[in-house]
C-alpha positions as CSV (number, residue, x, y, z in Angstrom):
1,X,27.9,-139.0,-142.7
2,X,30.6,-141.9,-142.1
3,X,29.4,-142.2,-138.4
4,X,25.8,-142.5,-139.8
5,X,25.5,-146.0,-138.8
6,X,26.8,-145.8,-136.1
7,X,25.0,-142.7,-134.4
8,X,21.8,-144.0,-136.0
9,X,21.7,-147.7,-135.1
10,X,19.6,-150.2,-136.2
11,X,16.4,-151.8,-134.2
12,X,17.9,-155.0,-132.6
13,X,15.9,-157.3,-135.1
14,X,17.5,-155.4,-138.1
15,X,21.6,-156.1,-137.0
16,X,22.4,-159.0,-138.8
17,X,25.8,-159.2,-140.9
18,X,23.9,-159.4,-143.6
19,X,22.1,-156.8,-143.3
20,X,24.5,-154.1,-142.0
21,X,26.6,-154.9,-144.7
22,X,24.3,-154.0,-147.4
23,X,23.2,-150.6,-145.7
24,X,26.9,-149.9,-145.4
25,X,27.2,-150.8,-149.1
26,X,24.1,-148.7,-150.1
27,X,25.6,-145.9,-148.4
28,X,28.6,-146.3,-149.9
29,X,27.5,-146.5,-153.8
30,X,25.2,-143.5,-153.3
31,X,28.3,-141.7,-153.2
32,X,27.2,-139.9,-149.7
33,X,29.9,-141.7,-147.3
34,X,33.8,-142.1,-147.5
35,X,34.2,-145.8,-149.0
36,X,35.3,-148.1,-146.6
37,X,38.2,-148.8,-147.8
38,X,39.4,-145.6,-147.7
39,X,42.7,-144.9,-145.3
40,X,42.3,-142.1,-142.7
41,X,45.3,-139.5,-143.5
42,X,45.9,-137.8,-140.5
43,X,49.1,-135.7,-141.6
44,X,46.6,-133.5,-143.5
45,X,43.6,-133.6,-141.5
46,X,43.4,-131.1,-139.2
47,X,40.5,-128.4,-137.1
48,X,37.0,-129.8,-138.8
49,X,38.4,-131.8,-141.7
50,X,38.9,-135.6,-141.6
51,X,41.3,-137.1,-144.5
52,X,40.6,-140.8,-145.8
53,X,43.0,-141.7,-148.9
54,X,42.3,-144.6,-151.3
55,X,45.0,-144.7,-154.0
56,X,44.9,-142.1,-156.4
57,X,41.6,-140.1,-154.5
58,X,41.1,-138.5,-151.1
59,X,37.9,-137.5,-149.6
60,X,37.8,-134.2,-147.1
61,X,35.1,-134.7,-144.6
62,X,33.8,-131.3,-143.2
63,X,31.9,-130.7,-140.3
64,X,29.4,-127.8,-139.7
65,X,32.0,-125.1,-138.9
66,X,34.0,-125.5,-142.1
67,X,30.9,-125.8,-144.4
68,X,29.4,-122.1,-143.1
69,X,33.2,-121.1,-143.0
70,X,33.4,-121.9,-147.2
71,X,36.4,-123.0,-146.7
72,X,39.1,-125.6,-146.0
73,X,43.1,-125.7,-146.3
74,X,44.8,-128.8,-146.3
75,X,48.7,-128.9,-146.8
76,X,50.0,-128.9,-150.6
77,X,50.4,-132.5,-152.4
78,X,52.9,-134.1,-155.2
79,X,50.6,-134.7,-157.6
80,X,48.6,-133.2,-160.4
81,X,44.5,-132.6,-159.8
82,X,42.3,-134.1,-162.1
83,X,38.8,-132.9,-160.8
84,X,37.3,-131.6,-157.4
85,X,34.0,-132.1,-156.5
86,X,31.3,-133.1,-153.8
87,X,30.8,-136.6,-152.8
88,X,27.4,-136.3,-152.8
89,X,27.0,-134.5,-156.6
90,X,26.2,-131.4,-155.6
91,X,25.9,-128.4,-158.2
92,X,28.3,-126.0,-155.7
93,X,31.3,-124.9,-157.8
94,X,34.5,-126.1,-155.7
95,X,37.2,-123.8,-156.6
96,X,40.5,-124.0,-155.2
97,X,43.4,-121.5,-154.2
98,X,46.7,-122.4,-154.1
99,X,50.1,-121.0,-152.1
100,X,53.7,-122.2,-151.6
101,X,52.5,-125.1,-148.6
102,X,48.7,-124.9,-149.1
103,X,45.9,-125.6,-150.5
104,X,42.7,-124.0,-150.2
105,X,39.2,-125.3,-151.2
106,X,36.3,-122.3,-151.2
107,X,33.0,-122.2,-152.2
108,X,30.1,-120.1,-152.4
109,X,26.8,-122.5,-151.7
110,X,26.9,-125.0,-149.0
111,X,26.4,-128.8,-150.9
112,X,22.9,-130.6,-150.7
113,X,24.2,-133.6,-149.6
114,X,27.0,-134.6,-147.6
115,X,29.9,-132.5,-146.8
116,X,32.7,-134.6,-148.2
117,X,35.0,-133.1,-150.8
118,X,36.6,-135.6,-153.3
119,X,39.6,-134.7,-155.1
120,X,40.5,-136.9,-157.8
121,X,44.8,-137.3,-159.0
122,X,46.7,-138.5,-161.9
123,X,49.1,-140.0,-159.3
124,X,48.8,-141.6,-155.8
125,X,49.4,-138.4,-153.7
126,X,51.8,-137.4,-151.6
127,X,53.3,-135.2,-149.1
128,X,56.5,-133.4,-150.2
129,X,58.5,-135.0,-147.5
130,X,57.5,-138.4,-149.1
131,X,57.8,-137.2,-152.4
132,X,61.1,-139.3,-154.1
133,X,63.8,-138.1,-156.5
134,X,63.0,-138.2,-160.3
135,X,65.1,-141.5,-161.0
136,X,66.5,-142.4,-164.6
137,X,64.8,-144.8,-166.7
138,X,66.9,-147.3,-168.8
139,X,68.1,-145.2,-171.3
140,X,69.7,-142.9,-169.0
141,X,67.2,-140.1,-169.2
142,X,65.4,-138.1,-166.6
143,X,62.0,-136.7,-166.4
144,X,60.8,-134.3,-163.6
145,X,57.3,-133.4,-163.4
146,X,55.8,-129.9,-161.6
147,X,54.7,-131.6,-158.9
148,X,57.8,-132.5,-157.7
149,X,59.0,-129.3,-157.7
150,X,60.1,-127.4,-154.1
151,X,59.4,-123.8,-155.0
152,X,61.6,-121.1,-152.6
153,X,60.5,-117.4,-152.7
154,X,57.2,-114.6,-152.4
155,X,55.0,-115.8,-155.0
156,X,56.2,-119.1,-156.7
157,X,54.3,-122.1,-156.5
158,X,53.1,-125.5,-157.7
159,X,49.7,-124.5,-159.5
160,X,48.0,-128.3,-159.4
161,X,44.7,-127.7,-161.6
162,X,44.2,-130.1,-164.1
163,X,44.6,-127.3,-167.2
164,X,48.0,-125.8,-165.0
165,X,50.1,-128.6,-163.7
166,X,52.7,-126.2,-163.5
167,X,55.2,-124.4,-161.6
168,X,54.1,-121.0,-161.9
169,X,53.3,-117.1,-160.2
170,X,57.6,-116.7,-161.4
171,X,56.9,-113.1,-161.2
172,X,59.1,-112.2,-158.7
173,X,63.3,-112.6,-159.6
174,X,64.4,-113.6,-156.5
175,X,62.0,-116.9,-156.3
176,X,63.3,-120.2,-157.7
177,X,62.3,-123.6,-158.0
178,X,64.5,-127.1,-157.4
179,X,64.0,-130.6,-158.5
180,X,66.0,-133.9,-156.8
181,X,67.1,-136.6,-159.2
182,X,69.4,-138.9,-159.8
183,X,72.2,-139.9,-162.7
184,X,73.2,-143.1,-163.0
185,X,75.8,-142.3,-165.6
186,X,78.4,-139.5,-166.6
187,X,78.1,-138.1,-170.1
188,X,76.1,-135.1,-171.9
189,X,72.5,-134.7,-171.4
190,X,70.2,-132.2,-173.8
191,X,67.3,-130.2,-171.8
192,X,64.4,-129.6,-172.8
193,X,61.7,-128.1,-170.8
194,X,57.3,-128.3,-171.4
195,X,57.0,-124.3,-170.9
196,X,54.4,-121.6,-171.2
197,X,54.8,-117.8,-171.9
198,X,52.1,-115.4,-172.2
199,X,51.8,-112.9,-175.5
200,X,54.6,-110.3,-175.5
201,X,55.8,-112.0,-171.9
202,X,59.3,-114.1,-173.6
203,X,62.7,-113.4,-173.8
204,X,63.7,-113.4,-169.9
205,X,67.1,-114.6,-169.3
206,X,67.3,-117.8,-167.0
207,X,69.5,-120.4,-165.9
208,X,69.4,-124.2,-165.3
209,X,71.9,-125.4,-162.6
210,X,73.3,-129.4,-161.5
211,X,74.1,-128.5,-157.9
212,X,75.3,-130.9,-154.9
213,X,74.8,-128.7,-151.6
214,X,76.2,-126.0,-152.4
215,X,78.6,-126.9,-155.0
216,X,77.3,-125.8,-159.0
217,X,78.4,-129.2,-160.8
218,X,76.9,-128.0,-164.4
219,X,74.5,-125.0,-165.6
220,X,73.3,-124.1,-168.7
221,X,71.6,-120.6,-169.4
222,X,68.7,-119.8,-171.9
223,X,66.2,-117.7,-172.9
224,X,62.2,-118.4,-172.1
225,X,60.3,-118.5,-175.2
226,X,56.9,-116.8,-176.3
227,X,54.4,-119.5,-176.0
228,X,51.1,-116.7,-176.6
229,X,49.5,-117.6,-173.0
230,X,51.2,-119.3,-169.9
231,X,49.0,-122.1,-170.4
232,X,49.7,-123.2,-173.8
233,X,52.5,-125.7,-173.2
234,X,55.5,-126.3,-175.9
235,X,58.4,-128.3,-175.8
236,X,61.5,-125.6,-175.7
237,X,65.5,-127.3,-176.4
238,X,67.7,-125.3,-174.2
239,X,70.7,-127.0,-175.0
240,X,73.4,-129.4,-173.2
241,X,74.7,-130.3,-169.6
242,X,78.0,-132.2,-169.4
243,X,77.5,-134.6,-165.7
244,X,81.1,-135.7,-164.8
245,X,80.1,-138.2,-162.1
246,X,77.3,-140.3,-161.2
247,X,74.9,-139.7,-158.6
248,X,72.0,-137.8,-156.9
249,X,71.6,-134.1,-157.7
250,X,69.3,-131.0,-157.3
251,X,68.2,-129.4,-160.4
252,X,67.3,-125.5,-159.8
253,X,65.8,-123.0,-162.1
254,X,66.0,-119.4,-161.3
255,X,65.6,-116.4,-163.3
256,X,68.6,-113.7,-164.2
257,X,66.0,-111.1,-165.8
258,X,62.6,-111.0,-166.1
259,X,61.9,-109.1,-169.5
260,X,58.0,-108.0,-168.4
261,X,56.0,-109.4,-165.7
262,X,56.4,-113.3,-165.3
263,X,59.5,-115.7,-166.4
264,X,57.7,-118.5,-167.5
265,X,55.4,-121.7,-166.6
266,X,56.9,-124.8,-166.1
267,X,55.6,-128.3,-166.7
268,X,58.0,-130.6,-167.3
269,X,61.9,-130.9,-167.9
270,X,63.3,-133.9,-169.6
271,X,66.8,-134.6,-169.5
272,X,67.9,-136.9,-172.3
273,X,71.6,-139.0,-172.6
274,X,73.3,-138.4,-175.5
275,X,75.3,-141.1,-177.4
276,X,79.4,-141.0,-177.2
């Protein structure tokens, strides 16, 4: 549908500025076409989907092969969905599938209009390579987000639906998750972390590490809390971590013992300074 211009072009009397430029904007507001302002993003474009980013949306142009496929996998994002849907307002349910580097879009119905996906974010997107250390604001304190997680293991992942935003799938006690930030300043930080725990599911052991390469500069252990389903969200204080010396760090989590099936969900972590 972006190329619908220009493999349908107009009768030679039509092409005037003025009037190309209104059919492209028709086009455009009837929610059919990519905008044109819209960057193409080749790093996650790939075999019958074309990529165009435009601040915090990207649109996923399909051709026929994907659309009778039902399916389309682009690589995983830093950044938190806040709806996916067709461009062209289509009643076919989008659902998506996530894994460690992936994403996967499926659906049941083809859509009635164009085959564009749009996937709307709460932040400008980003591939994890590009993705920057959580940085202090100016009262020393640090807050990491999900999506800026780097998940290592079988089943762990960054879940990015809008009612997830969360690291989650810690079912297996091997997997982990890191975080890179920086510390502008030595002294005591608390922890707290924006968990979930299903019903009956608290009470693993765990362990929060400070590590620079392979050296442990500060851990605290703690306890996951009950939170009566992984997606109900509560603020949990673990406790303290003492940074001797400034700098840029990797935060891990990693569980010790996993009391039934899962450790926890994760949405947030906030480190906080405390006062001397």
């Amino acid at each position: 549908m972006r190329n619908l211009l220009l493999s349908n072009p107009l009768p030679v009397f039509f092409r005037s500025p003025v009037i190309a430029s209104f059919c492209v904007m028709c086009a455009t507001v009837s929610g059919n076409i990519v905008p044109e302002g819209a960057k193409p993003w080749p790093e996650i474009s790939g075999d019958g989907v074309s990529a165009f980013v435009q601040g915090k949306n990207v649109w996923l142009e399909l051709d026929e092969s994907v659309i009778k496929a039902k399916r389309v996998t682009i690589p995983r994002l830093c950044a938190t969905l806040r709806s996916v849907e067709w461009a062209s307002d289509s009643e076919s349910e989008i659902r998506i599938k996530p894994v460690s580097t992936e994403w996967a879009f499926l659906w049941k119905e083809s859509p009635e209009g164009a085959a564009v996906i749009k996937l709307e974010f709460d932040t400008v997107p980003l591939l994890p390579a590009d993705c920057p250390a959580a940085a202090p604001v100016g009262d020393g304190s640090v807050l990491l987000h999900a999506y800026q997680a780097e998940t290592f293991g079988e089943k762990i992942l960054f879940e990015p639906q809008w009612y997830k935003n969360t690291v989650g799938y810690w079912v297996v006690p091997s997997d982990y998750a890191t975080w890179d930030l920086s510390i502008d300043e030595p002294g005591k930080f608390t922890v707290a972390v924006l968990q979930g725990c299903g019903e009956g599911q608290g009470g693993s052991d765990a362990l929060i590490s400070l590590r620079r390469g392979d050296a442990v500069k500060a851990e605290l252990s703690f306890q996951t809390v009950d939170t009566g389903h992984f997606q109900n969200f509560r603020w949990v204080h673990l406790g303290e971590l003492e940074v001797e010396n400034a700098g840029n760090f990797e935060l891990r989590i990693e569980a010790k013992k996993i009391a039934v099936k899962a450790l926890f969900d994760v949405r947030m972590i906030h480190l906080v300074r405390q006062a001397e």
